[in-house]
TORDOMAR-973449 format. One record per residue (C-alpha): residue in three letters; x, z negated, y negated; residue number from 1. Coordinates in Angstrom, 2 decimals. Each point is the difference from the previous one (the first is absolute). Example, Ala and Ser with C-alpha at 12.3 -4.5 7.8 and 13.67 -1.06 7.14 Angstrom:
+------+---------+---------+---------+-----+
! code !      px !      pz !      py ! pos !
+------+---------+---------+---------+-----+
!  Ala !   12.30 !   -7.80 !    4.50 !   1 !
!  Ser !    1.37 !    0.66 !   -3.44 !   2 !
+------+---------+---------+---------+-----+
//
This chain:
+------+---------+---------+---------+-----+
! code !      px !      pz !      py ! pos !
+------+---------+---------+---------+-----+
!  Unk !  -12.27 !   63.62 !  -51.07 !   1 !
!  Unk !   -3.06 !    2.10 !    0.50 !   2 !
!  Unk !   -2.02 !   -1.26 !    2.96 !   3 !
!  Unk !   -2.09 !    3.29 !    0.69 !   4 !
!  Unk !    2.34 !    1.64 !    1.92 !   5 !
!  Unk !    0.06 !   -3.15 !    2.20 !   6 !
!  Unk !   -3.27 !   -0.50 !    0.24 !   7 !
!  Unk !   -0.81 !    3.82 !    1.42 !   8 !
!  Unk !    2.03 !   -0.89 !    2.30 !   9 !
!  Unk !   -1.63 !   -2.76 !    1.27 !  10 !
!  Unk !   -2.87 !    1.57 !   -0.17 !  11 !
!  Unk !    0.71 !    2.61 !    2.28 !  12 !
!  Unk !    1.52 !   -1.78 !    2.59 !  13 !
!  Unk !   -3.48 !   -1.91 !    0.24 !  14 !
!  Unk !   -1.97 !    3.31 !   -0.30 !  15 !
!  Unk !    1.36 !    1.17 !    3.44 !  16 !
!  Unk !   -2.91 !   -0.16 !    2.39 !  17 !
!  Unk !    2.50 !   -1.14 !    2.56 !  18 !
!  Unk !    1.87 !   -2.36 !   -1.57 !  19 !
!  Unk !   -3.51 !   -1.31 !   -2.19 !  20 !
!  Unk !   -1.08 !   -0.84 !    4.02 !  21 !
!  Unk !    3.30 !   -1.49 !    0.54 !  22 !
!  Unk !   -0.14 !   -2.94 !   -3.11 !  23 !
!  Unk !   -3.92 !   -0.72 !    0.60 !  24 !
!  Unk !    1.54 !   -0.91 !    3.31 !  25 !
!  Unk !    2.72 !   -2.16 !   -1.28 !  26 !
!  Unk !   -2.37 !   -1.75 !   -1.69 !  27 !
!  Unk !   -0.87 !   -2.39 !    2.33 !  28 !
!  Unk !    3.56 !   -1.48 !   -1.28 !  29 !
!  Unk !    1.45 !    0.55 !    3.05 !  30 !
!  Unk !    3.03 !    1.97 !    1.39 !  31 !
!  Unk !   -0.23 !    2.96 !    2.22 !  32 !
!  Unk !    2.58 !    2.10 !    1.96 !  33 !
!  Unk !    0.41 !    3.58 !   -0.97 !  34 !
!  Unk !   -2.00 !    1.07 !    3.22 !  35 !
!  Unk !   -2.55 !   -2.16 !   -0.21 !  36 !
!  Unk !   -0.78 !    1.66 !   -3.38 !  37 !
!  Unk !    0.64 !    3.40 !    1.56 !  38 !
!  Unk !   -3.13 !   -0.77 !    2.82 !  39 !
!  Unk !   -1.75 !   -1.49 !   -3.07 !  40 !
!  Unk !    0.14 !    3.26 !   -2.58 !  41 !
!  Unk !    0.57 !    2.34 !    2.75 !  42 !
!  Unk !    3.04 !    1.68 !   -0.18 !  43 !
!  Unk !    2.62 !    0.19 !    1.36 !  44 !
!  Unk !    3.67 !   -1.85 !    0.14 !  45 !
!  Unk !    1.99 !    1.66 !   -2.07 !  46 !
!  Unk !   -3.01 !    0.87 !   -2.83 !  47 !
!  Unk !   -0.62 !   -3.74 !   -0.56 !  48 !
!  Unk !    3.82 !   -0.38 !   -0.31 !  49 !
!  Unk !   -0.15 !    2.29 !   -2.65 !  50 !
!  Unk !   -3.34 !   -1.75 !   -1.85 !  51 !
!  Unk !    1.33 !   -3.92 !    0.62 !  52 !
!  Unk !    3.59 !    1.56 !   -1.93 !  53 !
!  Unk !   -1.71 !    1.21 !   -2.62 !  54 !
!  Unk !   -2.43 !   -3.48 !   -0.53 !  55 !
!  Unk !    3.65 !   -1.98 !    0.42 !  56 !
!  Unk !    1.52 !    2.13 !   -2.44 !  57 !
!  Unk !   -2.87 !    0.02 !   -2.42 !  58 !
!  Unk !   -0.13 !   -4.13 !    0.24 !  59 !
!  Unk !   -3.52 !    0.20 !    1.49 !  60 !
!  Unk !    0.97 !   -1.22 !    3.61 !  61 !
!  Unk !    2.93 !   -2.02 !    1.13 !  62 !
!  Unk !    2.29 !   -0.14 !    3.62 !  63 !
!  Unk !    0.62 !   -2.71 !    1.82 !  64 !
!  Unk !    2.71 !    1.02 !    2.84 !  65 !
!  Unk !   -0.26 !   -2.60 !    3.41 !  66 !
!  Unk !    2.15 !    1.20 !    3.14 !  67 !
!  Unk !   -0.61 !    3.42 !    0.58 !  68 !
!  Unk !   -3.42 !   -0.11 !   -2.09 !  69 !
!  Unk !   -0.99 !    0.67 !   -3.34 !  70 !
!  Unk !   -2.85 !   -1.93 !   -1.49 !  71 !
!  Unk !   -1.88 !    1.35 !   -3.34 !  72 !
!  Unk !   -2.39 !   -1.78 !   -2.27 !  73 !
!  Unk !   -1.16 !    0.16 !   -3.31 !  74 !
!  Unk !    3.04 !   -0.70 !   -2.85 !  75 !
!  Unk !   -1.76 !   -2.77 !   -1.81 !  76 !
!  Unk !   -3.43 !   -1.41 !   -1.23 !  77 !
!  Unk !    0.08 !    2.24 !   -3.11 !  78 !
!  Unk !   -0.31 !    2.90 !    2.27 !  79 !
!  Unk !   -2.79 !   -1.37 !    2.22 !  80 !
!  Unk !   -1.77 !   -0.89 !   -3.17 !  81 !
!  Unk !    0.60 !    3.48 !   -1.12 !  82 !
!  Unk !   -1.44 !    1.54 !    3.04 !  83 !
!  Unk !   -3.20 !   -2.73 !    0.29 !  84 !
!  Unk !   -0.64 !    1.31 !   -3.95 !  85 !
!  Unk !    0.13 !    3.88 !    0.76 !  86 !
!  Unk !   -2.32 !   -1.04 !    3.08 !  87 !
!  Unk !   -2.37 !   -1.25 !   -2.53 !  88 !
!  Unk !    0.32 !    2.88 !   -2.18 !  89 !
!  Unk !   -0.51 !    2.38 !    2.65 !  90 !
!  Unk !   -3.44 !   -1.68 !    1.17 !  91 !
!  Unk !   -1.33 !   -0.09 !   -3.55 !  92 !
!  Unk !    0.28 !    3.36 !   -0.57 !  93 !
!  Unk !   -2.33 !    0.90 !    3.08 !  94 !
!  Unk !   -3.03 !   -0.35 !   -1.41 !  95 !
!  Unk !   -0.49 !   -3.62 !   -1.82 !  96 !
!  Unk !   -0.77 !   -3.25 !    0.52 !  97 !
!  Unk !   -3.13 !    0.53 !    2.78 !  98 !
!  Unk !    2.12 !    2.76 !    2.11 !  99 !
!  Unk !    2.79 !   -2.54 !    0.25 ! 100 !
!  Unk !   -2.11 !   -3.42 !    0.84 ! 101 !
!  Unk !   -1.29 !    2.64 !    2.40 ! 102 !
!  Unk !    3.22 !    1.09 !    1.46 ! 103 !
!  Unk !    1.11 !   -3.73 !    0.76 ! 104 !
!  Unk !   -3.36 !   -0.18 !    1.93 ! 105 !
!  Unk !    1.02 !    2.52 !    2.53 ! 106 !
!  Unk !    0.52 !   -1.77 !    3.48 ! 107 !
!  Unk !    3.63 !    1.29 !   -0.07 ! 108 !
!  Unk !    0.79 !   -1.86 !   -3.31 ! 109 !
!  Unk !   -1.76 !   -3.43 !    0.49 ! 110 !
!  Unk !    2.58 !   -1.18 !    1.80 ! 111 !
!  Unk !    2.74 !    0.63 !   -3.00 ! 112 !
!  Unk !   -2.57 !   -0.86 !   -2.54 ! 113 !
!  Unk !   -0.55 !   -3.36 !    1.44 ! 114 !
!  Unk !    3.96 !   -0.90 !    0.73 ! 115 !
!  Unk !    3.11 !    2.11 !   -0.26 ! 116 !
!  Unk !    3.67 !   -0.34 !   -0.28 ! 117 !
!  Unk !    1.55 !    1.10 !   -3.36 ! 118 !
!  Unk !    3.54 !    0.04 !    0.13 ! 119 !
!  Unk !    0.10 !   -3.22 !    2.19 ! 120 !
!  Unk !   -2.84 !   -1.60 !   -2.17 ! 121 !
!  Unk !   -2.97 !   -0.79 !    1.23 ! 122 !
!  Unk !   -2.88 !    2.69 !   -2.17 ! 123 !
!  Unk !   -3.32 !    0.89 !    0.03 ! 124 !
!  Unk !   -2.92 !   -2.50 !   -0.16 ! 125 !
!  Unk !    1.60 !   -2.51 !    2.02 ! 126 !
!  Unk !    3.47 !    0.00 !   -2.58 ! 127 !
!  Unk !   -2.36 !    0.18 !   -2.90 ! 128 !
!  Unk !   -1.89 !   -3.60 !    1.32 ! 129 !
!  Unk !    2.90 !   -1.70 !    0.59 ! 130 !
!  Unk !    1.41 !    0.59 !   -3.12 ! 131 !
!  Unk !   -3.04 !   -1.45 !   -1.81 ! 132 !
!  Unk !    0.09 !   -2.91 !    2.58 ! 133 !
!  Unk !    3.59 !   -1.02 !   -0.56 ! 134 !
!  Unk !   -1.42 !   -0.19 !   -3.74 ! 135 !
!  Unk !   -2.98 !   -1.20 !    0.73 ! 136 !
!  Unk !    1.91 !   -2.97 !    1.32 ! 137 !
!  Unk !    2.08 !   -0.70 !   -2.52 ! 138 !
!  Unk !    3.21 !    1.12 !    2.74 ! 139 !
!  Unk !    1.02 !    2.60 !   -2.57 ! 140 !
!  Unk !   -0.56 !    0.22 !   -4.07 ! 141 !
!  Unk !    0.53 !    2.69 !   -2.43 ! 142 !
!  Unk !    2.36 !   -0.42 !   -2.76 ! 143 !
!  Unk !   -0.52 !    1.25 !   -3.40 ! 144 !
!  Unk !    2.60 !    2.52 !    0.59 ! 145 !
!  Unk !   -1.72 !    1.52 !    2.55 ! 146 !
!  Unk !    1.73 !   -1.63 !    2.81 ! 147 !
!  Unk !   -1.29 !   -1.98 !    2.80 ! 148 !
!  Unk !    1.71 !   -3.32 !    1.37 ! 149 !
!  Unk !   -0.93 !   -2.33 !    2.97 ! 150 !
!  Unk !   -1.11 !   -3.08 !   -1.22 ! 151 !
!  Unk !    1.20 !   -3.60 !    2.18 ! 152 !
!  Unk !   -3.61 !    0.52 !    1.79 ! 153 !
!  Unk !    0.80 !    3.40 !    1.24 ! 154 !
!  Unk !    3.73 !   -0.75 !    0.88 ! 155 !
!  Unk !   -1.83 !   -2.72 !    2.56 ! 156 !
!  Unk !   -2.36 !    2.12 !    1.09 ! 157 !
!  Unk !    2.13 !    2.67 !    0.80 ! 158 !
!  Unk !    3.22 !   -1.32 !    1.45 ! 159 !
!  Unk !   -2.48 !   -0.82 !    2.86 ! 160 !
!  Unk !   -1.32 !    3.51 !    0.32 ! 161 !
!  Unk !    3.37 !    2.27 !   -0.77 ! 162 !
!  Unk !    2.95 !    0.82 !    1.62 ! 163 !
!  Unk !    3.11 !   -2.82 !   -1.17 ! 164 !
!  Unk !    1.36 !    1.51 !   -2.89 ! 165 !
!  Unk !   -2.26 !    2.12 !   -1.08 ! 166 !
!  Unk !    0.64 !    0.62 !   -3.46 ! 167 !
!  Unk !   -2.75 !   -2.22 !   -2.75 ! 168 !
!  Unk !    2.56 !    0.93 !   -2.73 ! 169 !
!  Unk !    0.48 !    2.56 !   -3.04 ! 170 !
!  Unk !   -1.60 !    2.87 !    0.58 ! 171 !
!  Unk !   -1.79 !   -0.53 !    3.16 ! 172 !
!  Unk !   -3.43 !    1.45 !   -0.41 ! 173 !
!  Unk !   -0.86 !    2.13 !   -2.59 ! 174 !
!  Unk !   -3.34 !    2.10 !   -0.51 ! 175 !
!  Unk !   -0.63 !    3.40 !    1.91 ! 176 !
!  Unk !   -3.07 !    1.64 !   -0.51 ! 177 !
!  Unk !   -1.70 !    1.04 !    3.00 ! 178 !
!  Unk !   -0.91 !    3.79 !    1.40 ! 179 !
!  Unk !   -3.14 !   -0.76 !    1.31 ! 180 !
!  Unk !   -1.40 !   -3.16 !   -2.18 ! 181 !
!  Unk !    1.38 !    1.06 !   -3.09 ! 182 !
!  Unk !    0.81 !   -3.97 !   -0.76 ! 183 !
!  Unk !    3.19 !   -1.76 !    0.43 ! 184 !
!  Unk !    1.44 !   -1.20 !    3.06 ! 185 !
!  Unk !    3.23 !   -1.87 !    0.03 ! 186 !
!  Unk !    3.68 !    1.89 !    0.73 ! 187 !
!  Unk !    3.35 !   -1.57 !    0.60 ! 188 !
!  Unk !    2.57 !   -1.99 !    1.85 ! 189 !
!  Unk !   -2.91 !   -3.03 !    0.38 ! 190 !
!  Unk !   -2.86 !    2.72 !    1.10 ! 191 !
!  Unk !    2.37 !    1.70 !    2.59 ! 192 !
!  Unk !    0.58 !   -3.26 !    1.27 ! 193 !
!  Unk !   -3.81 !   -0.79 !    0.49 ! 194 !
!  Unk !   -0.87 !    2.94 !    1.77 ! 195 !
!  Unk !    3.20 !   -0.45 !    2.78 ! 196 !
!  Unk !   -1.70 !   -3.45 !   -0.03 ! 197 !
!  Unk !   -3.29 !    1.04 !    1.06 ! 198 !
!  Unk !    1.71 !    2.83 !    2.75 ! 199 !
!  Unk !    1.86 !   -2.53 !    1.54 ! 200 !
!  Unk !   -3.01 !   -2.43 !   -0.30 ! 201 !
!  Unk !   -2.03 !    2.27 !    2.02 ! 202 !
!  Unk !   -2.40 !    0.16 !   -2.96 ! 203 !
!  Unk !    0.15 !    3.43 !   -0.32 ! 204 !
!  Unk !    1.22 !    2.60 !    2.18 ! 205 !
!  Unk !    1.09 !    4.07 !   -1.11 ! 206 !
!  Unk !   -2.56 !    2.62 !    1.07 ! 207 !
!  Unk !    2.24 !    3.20 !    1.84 ! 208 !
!  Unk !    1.89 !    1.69 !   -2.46 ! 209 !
!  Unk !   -1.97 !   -0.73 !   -2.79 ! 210 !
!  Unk !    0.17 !   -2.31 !   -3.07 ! 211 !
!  Unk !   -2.85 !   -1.65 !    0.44 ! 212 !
!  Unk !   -0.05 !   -3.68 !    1.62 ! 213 !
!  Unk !   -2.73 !   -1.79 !    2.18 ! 214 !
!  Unk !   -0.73 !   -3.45 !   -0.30 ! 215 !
!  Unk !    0.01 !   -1.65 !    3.02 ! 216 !
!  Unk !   -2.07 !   -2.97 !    1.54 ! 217 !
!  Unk !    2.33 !   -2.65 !   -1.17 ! 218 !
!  Unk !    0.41 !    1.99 !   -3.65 ! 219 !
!  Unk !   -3.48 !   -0.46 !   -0.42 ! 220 !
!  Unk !    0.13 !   -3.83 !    1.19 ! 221 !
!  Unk !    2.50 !    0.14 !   -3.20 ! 222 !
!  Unk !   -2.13 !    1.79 !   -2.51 ! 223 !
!  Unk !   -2.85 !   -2.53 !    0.98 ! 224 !
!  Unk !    2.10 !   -2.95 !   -0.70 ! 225 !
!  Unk !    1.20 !    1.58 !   -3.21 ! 226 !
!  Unk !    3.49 !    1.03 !    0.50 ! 227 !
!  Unk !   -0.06 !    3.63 !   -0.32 ! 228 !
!  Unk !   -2.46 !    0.45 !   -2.48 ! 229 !
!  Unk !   -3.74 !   -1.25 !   -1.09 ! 230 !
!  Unk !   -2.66 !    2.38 !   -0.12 ! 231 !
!  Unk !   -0.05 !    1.82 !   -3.46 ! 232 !
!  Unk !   -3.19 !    0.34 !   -1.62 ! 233 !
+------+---------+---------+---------+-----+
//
């Protein structure tokens, strides 16, 4: 079956301004009523109806009905990934390497540079440490297939820092390669986990409406004694 078709199609539902506004939202991996990404974009009612049909329908988004609400998120990973790649794309093509370490100096993108959510994964500077700290450590290893498991060490360490039953199995973390580092940070069942661990922790807290995280007074407690990340250099 010929893909292109397919693929324009895609491609133009992302292209929207309104609805390219709408997914950078849903990014932070989590779900949003219809209004609340009405206020967001700025339209109105029934025209985000009519974009958040077409991203349902086109496999980029996905409902969640609840009572007499309707919650929308991202569809998958694939599609976050998709979106975190065209980001990169998009702030390559500015002017190079020196406009872009530039652009993540503004004051306004610190914040996201230094520690984001990406689809419920902790990103940015932050996700890219602790991914070289949990190997580092020995907690996770790389298999020759490309794979990463979590080794007895990092089963102990964690089961005292995750939520019981977070998944340490299969698939759970998997390379993503970062917007504003351009290195890997770690996606997955196992890195969503992490990051609700450090929210309900108190370890980090979300700044407004924005992807970016803060680390609080107790998260930095935590990176001192090593269990969010060690200093990369």
């Amino acid at each position: 079956m010929n893909a292109e078709p397919r693929l324009a199609r895609v491609a133009a539902a992302i292209a929207d301004p309104t609805r390219a506004r709408v997914l950078a939202r849903l990014l932070d991996g989590r779900l949003h009523t219809a209004g609340e990404l009405a206020t967001h974009a700025g339209v109105s009612a029934a025209t985000m109806s009519a974009h958040l049909k077409l991203l349902v329908d086109e496999g980029l988004a996905k409902v969640r009905p609840q009572g007499r609400h309707r919650y929308f998120g991202l569809a998958d990973g694939d599609v976050a990934h998709a979106l975190e790649a065209l980001l990169r794309v998009a702030d390559g093509r500015d002017a190079g390497p020196s406009a872009d370490l530039k652009r993540w100096q503004k004051p306004a993108m610190r914040g996201l540079r230094h520690a984001r959510s990406c689809y419920g994964h902790l990103a940015g500077e932050l996700g890219v440490r602790w991914r070289e700290t949990l190997l580092a450590n020995g907690w996770v290893t790389a298999t020759p297939d490309g794979r990463y498991e979590v080794s007895a060490a990092g089963h102990e360490a964690l089961a005292a820092l995750m939520p019981e039953g977070a998944a340490c199995e299969g698939r759970a973390l998997y390379d993503c390669v970062d917007w504003s580092e351009r290195r890997d940070h770690f996606a997955g069942p196992l890195a969503v986990a992490w990051l609700e661990a450090m929210v309900s922790r108190g370890w980090v807290r979300r700044v407004g409406e924005s992807r970016a995280l803060a680390l609080t007074p107790p998260g930095v407690q935590a990176l001192m004694n090593g269990l969010l990340a060690r200093p990369v250099g």
